[in-house]
N, C-alpha and C positions, 0 to 999 in steps of 0.2 A: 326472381332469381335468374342469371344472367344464364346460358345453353353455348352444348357446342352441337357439332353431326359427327360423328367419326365419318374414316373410308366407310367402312361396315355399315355404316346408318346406323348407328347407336347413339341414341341422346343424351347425354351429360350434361347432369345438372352440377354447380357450384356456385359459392356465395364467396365474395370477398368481403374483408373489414378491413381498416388502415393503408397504412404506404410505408414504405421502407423495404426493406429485406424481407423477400418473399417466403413465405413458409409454409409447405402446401401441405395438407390435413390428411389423411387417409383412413376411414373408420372402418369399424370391426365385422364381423360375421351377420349380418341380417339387422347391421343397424344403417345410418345415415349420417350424413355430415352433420345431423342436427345433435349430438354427441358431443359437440366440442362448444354447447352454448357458454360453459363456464371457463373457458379460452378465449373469450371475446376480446375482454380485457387488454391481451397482450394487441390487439392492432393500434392501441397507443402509441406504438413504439416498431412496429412490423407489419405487413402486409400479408397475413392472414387468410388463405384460399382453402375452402372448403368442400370437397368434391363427395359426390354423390357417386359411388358405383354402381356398374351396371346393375339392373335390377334390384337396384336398393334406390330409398327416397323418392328423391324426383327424379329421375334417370329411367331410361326406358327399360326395357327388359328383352333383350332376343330370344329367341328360342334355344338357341344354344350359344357357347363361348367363353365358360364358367370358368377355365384354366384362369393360373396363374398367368399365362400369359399372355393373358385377354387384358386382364387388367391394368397389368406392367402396359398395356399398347394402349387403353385410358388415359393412362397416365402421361404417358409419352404424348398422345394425343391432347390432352391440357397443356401442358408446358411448350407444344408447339403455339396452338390458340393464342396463350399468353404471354412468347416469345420469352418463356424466363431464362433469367439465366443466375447462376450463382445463389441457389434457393435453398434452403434447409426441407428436407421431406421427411414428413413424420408418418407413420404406418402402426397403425394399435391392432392387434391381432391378426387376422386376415388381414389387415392393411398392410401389417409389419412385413409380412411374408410375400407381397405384393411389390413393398419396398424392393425387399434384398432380391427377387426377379427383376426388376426396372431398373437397380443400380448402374449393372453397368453399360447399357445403353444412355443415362442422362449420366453418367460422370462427371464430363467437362461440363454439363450445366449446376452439378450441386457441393454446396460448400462444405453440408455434413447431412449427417443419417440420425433421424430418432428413433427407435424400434421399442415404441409401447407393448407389455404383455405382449413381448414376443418370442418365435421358437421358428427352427427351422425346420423344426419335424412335428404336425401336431398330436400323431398317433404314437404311441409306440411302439418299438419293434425294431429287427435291425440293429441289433448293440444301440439301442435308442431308450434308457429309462425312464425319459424325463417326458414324455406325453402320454395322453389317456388311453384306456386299454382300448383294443380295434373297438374290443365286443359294445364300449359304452356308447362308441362314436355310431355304430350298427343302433344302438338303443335312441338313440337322440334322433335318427333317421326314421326310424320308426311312430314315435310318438310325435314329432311334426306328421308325418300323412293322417295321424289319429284324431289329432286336435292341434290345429297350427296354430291358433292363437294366444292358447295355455300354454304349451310349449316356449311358445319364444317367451311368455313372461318369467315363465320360471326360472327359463336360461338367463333371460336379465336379471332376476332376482338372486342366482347363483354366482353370481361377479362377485359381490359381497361377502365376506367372509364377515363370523359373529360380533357384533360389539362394533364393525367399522363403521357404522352409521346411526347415528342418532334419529330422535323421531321427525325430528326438523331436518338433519339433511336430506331422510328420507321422503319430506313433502317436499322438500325444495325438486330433488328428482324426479318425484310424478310432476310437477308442475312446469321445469324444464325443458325433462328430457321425455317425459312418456306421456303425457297427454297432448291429443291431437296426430303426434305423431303416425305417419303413412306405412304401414305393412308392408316389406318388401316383395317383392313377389314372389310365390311361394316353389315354383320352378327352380327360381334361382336361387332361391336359399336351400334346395336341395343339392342340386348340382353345386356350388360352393362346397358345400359338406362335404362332399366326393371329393373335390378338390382337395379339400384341406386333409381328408382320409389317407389322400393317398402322395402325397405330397413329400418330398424330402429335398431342399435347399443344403443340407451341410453341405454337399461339394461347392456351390456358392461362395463361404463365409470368406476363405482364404483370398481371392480376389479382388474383397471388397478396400477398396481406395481409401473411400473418403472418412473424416475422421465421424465417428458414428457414438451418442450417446443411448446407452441399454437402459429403461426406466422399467422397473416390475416390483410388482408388491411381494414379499417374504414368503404371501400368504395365498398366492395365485392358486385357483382351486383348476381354472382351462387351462392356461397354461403353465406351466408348473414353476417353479422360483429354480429348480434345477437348469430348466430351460433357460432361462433368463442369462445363469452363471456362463453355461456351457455357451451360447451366441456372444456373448462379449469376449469370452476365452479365442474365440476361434477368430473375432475379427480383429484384422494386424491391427487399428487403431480404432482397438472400442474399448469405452470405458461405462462401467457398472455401477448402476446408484440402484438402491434396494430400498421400498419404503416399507417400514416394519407396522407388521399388524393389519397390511392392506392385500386386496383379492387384486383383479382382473383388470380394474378400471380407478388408478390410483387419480386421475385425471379429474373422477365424477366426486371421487367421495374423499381427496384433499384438494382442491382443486386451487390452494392458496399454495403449497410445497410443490407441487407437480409445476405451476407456472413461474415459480423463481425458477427448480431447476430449468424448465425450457428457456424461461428466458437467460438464462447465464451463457447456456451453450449457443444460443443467437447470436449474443455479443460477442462471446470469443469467437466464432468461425467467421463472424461479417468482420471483424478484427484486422483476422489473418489477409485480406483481401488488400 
């Protein structure tokens, strides 16, 4: 798997598939770019980067630097490395939120915005109804120091909402996306949390340029399908596709519907070019 160094000395790992129109990956809260193994597919047809954040996957871990705008400067830092320009950036959760910070620094590099299961505010509060109560995001912090490893499974096994996965795509999952799979570090999945605790991008949304497609399941139980309405409301040029009957991760568990819509919005923004 190809490496960068940041200024910082942070090591960043990422995987490319394909050639065409770049389209750089952005994964969720205490996962890794290995999340997107059922997007493979699409480097058919695009150029496919896969990045590992800090302290997640193969990517180092510092001791501190958890902000969102650590990440956003990852980011910036990849598209430097691979001189892209004119690239679609997709961000699913913590990614998504990572996204909408780095937006408008890579601007004139991207041609649109994907914002998976995403929200600009993850807690609630603040004339904010559509994220999880403080006290739950306080409970979630707690029971990782308890038991990190039970913890994170559950929080994966909490994407899914009932009846969305079969017993087969549930093996296909373990066998994808959770076995083998590298623990991030558990520092930094804590600090993230804080991160994302404390976090409010609305003043953001109105700024944002570039034309942006909103993907979230009806049925998002992290982020809420509220959230999903309210972020494409607020960006001048977002548009909203809802997949019904689906949680947090409509990527992992339709992973045939989620990659038409990515791929339509590929076409039309490499289009407009």
């Amino acid at each position: 798997m190809p490496q960068l160094t940041t200024v910082g000395g942070t090591t960043l790992h990422y995987e490319e598939v394909g050639a065409g129109v770049p389209v750089v990956l952005v994964h969720g809260w205490a996962m890794s770019g290995r999340v997107w193994a059922f997007q493979r597919e699409l480097g058919a047809a695009c150029r496919l980067i896969m990045l590992d954040l800090r302290g997640h996957g193969a990517s180092s871990a510092p001791a501190a630097g958890y902000a969102f705008a650590d990440f956003a400067a990852d980011i910036v830092a990849l598209f430097d490395h691979l001189e892209l320009r004119r690239a679609v950036l997709l961000g699913w959760s913590l990614g998504a939120q990572s996204v909408l910070e780095v937006e408008r620094t890579l601007r004139d590099r991207l041609a649109g915005l994907v914002l998976v299961g995403g929200t600009p505010r993850f807690a609630a509060g603040n004339a904010w109804p559509h994220g999880l109560p403080a006290s739950e995001v306080r409970g979630l912090a707690l029971r990782l120091r308890r038991n990190y490893e039970a913890t994170l499974g559950e929080f994966f096994q909490r994407m899914f909402v009932a009846g969305e996965l079969s017993p087969a795509d549930n093996q296909r999952l373990v066998r994808e996306i959770v076995m083998n799979r590298r623990h991030p570090d558990p520092a930094a999945v804590a600090a993230a949390l804080t991160t994302l605790a404390a976090g409010d991008q609305r003043p953001l949304l109105a700024g944002v340029s570039c034309p942006a497609l909103v993907l979230h399941g009806d049925r998002d139980p992290i982020c809420l399908p509220g959230a999903g309405r309210a972020l494409a409301e607020g960006l001048p040029a977002g548009r909203l596709v809802m997949f019904p009957g689906l949680g947090h991760a409509p990527f992992l568990s339709r992973p045939e519907l989620f990659n038409r819509q990515l791929g339509d919005f590929i076409r039309e923004v490499a289009a407009d070019d």
